[in-house]
C-alpha positions as CSV (number, residue, x, y, z in Angstrom):
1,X,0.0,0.0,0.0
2,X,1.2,3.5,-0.8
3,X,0.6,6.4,1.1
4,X,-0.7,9.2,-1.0
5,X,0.5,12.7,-0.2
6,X,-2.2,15.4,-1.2
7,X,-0.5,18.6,-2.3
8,X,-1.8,21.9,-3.0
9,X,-1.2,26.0,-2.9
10,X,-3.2,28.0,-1.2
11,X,-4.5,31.4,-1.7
12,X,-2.0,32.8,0.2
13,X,0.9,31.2,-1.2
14,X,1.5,28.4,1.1
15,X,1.6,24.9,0.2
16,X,-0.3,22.6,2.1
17,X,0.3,18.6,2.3
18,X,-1.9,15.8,3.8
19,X,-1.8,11.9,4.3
20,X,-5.0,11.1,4.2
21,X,-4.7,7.8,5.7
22,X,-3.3,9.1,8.9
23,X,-5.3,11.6,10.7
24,X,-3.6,14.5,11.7
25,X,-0.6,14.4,9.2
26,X,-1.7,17.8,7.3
27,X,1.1,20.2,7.4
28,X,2.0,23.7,5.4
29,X,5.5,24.9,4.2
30,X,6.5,27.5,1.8
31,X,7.4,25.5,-1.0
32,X,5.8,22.4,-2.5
33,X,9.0,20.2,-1.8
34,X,9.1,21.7,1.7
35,X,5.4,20.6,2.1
36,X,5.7,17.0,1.0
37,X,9.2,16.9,2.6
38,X,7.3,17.9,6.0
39,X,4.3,15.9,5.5
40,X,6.9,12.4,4.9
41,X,8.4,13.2,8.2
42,X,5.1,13.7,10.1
43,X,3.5,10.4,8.4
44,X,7.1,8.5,9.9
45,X,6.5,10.4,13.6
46,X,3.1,9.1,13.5
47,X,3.6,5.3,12.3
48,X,6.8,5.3,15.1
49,X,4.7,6.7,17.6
50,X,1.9,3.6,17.1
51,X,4.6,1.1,16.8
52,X,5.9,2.1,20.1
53,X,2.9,2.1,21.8
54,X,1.5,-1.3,20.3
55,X,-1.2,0.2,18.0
56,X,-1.7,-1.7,14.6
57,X,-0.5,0.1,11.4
58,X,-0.2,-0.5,8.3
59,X,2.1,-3.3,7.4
60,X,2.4,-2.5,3.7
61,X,3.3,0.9,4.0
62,X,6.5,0.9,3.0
63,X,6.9,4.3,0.6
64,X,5.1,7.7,0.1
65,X,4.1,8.7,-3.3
66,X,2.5,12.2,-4.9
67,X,-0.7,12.7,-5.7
68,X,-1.2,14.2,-9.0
């Protein structure tokens, strides 16, 4: 399974970047590669955090991709 990364500008110039499939993981950065950069490490905080504290996850999430 891929995570998807949902990318898109907003009117005030910020990018904004979401993985849908994990709630929460929606963050902004000035740049689109700054976005999805952001939005990658967020997505691995969150999976770390439920592997530490015994929650299941997704066991074929192995890579991020774009959304187009």
């Amino acid at each position: 399974m891929e995570l998807r990364i949902e990318v898109e500008q907003e009117e005030d110039g910020r990018w904004i970047a979401e993985v849908a499939d994990l709630p929460g993981v929606l963050v902004y950065g000035s740049a689109r590669p700054e976005a999805i950069q952001r939005a990658q490490a967020l997505a691995l905080r969150v999976l770390a955090d439920r592997i530490e504290h015994g929650e299941e996850i997704l066991e074929t999430a192995k890579h991020f991709v774009e959304a187009a």
